[in-house]
Structures are given as structure tokens and as C-alpha cells.
VEXMARMAR-834889 format. One record per atom (N, C-alpha, C, O): residue in one letter; x, y, z. Coordinates in steps of 0.1 Angstrom, whole numbers, padded with zeros to 4 digits, always signed. Example, Ala and Ser with C-alpha at 12.3 -4.5 7.8 and 13.67 -1.06 7.14 Angstrom:
2
A+0132-0057+0078 A+0123-0045+0078 A+0132-0033+0078 A+0142-0033+0085 S+0128-0022+0071 S+0137-0011+0071 S+0129+0000+0079 S+0134+0011+0080 
REM end
This chain:
83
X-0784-0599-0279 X-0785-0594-0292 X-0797-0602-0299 X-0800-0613-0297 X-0804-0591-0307 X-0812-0601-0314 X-0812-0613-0323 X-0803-0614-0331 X-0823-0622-0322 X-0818-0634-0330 X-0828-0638-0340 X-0827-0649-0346 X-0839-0630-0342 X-0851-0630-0347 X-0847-0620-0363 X-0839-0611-0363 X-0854-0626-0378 X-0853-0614-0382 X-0859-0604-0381 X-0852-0594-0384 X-0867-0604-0378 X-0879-0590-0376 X-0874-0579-0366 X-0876-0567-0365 X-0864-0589-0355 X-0860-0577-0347 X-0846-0571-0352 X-0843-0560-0349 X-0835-0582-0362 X-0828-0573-0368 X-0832-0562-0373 X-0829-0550-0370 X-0843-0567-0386 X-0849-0555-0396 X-0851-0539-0383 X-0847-0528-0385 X-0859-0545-0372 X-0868-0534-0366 X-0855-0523-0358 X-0856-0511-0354 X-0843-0531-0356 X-0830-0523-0351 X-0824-0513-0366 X-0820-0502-0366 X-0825-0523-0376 X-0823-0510-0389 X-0831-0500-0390 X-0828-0488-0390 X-0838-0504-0389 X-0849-0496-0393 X-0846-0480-0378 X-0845-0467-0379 X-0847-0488-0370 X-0845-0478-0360 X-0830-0467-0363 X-0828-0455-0364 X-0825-0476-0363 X-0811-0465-0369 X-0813-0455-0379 X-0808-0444-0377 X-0818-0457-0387 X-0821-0447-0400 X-0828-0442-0395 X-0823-0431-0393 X-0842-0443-0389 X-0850-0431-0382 X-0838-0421-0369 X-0838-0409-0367 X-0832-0429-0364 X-0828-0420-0351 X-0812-0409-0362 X-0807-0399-0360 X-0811-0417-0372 X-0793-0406-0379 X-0808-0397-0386 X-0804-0385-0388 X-0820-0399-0390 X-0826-0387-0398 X-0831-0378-0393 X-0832-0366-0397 X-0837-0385-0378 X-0839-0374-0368 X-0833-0366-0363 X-0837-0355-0359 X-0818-0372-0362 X-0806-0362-0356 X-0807-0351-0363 X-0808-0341-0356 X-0805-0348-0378 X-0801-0347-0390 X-0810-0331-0392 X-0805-0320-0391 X-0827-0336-0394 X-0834-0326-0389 X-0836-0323-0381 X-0840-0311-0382 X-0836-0326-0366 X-0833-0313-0349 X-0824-0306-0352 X-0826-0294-0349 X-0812-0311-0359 X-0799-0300-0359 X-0797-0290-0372 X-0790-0280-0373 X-0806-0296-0380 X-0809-0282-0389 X-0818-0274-0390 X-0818-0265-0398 X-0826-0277-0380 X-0835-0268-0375 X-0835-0260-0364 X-0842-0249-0362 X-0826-0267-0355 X-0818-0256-0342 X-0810-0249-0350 X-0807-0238-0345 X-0803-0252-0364 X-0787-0244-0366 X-0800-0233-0375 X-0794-0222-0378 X-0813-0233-0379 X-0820-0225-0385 X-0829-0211-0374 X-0832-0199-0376 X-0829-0219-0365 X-0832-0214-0351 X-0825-0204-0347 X-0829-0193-0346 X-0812-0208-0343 X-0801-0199-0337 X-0799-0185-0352 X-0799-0173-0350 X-0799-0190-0363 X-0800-0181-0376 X-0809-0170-0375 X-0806-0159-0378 X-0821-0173-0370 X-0833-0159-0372 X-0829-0154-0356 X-0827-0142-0355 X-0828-0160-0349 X-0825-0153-0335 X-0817-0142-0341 X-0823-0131-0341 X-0804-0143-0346 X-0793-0135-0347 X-0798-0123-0358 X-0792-0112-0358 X-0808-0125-0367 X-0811-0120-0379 X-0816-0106-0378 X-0821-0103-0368 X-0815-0097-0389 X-0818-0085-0389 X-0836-0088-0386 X-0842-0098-0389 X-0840-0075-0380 X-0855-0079-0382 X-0864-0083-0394 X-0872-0092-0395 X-0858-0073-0403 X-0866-0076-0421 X-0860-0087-0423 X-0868-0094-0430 X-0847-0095-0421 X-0844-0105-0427 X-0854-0115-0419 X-0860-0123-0425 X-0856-0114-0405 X-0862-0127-0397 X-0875-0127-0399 X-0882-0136-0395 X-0883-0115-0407 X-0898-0118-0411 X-0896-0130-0424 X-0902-0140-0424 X-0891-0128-0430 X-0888-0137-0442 X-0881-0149-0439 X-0882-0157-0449 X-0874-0154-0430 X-0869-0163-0425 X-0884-0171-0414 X-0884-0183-0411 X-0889-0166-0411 X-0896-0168-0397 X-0908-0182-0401 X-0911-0192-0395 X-0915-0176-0415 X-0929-0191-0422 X-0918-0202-0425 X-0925-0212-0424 X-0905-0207-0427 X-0896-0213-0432 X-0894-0222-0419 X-0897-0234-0420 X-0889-0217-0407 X-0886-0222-0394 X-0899-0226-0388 X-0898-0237-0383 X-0913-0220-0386 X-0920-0222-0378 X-0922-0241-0388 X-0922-0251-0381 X-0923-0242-0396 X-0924-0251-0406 X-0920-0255-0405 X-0927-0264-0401 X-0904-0262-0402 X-0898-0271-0399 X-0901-0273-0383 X-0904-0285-0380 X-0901-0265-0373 X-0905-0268-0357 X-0916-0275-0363 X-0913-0287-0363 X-0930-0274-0369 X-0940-0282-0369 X-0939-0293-0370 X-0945-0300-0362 X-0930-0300-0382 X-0927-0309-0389 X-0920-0314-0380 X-0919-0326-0381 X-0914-0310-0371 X-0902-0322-0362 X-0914-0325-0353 X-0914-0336-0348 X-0924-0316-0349 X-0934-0320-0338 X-0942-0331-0344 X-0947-0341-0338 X-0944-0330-0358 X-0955-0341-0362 X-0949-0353-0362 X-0956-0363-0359 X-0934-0355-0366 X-0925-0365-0368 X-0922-0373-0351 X-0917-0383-0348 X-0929-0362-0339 X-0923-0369-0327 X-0908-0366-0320 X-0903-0369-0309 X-0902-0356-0331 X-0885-0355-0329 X-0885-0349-0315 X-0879-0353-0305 X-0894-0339-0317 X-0896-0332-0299 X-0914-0335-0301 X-0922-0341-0309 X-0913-0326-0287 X-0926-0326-0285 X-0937-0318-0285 X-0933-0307-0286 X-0954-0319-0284 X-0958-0307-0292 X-0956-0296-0282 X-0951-0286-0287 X-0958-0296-0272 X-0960-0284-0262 X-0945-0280-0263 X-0945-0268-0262 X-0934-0283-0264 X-0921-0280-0268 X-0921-0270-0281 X-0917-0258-0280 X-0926-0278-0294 X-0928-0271-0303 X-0935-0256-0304 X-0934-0247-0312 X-0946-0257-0290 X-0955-0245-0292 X-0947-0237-0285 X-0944-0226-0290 X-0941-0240-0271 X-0937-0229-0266 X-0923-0224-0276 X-0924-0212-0280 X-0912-0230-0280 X-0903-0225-0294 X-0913-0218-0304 X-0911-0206-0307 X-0923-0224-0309 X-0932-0211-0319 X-0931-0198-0312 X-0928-0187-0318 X-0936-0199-0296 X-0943-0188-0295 X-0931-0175-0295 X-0933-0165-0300 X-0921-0179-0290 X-0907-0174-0287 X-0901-0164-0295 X-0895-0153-0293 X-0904-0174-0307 X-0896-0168-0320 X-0907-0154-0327 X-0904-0145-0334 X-0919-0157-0323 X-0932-0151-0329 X-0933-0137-0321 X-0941-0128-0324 X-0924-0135-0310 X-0924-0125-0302 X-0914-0118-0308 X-0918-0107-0311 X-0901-0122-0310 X-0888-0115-0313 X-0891-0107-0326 X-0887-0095-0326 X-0896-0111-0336 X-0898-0100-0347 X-0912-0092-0343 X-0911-0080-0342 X-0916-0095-0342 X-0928-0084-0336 X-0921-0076-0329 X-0918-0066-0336 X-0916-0075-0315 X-0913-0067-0308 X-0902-0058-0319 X-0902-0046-0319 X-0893-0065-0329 X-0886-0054-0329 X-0889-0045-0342 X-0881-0039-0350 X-0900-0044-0342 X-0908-0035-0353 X-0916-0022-0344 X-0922-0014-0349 
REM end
């Protein structure tokens, strides 16, 4: 265990990043799974909302970028095709 303060503080610190990270992956997959299921007109209007949070978890590190592009590209196909 640590016995330093700096490495207490740096284990808090880590906790609050890893419960906020959880926090946004999982509302962003439960927004994910949302437009998948979505009428087409509804998932064009859902679609700048979600690609927006995928970015933001890629800038944050939560995943990764080549993760995030291939999930962009995915979703970017599904309403297109069904028009």
C-alpha cells in the first residue's frame, strides 16, 4: 500500500477518473445500441449527437482512436444504406 502522500492523492485521483470513465463508455454504448435499433429518420438526428460522444471518449483515451473510427464508420453506413 502506499505510504507516500502524492501516491495516496494519485490513487484518488485515479478512482474518480476510472468511476467517470465507466460512466461515459456506458452511456455512450447504451446511446450506441439506441440509434442501431432506431427508425431511420429518427437515427439521422440521433447520429451528430453519438458520433460526438465516440470522439470525446477517443480524445479522453476511454477507448482508442482507430476503435473510435472504425465504430464512426459503422454507424455512418447504417443510416445511409437505409435511405
Amino acid at each position: 500500500m502506499a505510504h507516500h502522500k502524492a501516491a495516496k492523492k494519485s490513487i484518488r485521483q485515479a478512482e474518480k477518473r476510472n468511476e467517470s470513465n465507466r460512466y461515459y463508455g456506458k452511456t455512450t454504448r447504451n446511446a450506441i445500441r439506441k440509434l442501431r435499433a432506431a427508425e431511420p429518420a429518427e437515427a439521422d438526428k440521433m447520429l451528430p449527437d453519438v458520433l460526438s460522444m465516440i470522439d470525446k471518449l477517443a480524445k479522453r483515451n476511454v477507448i482508442h482512436k482507430n476503435k473510435a473510427g472504425n465504430l464512426k464508420s459503422a454507424l455512418m453506413k447504417k443510416p445511409v444504406a437505409a435511405k
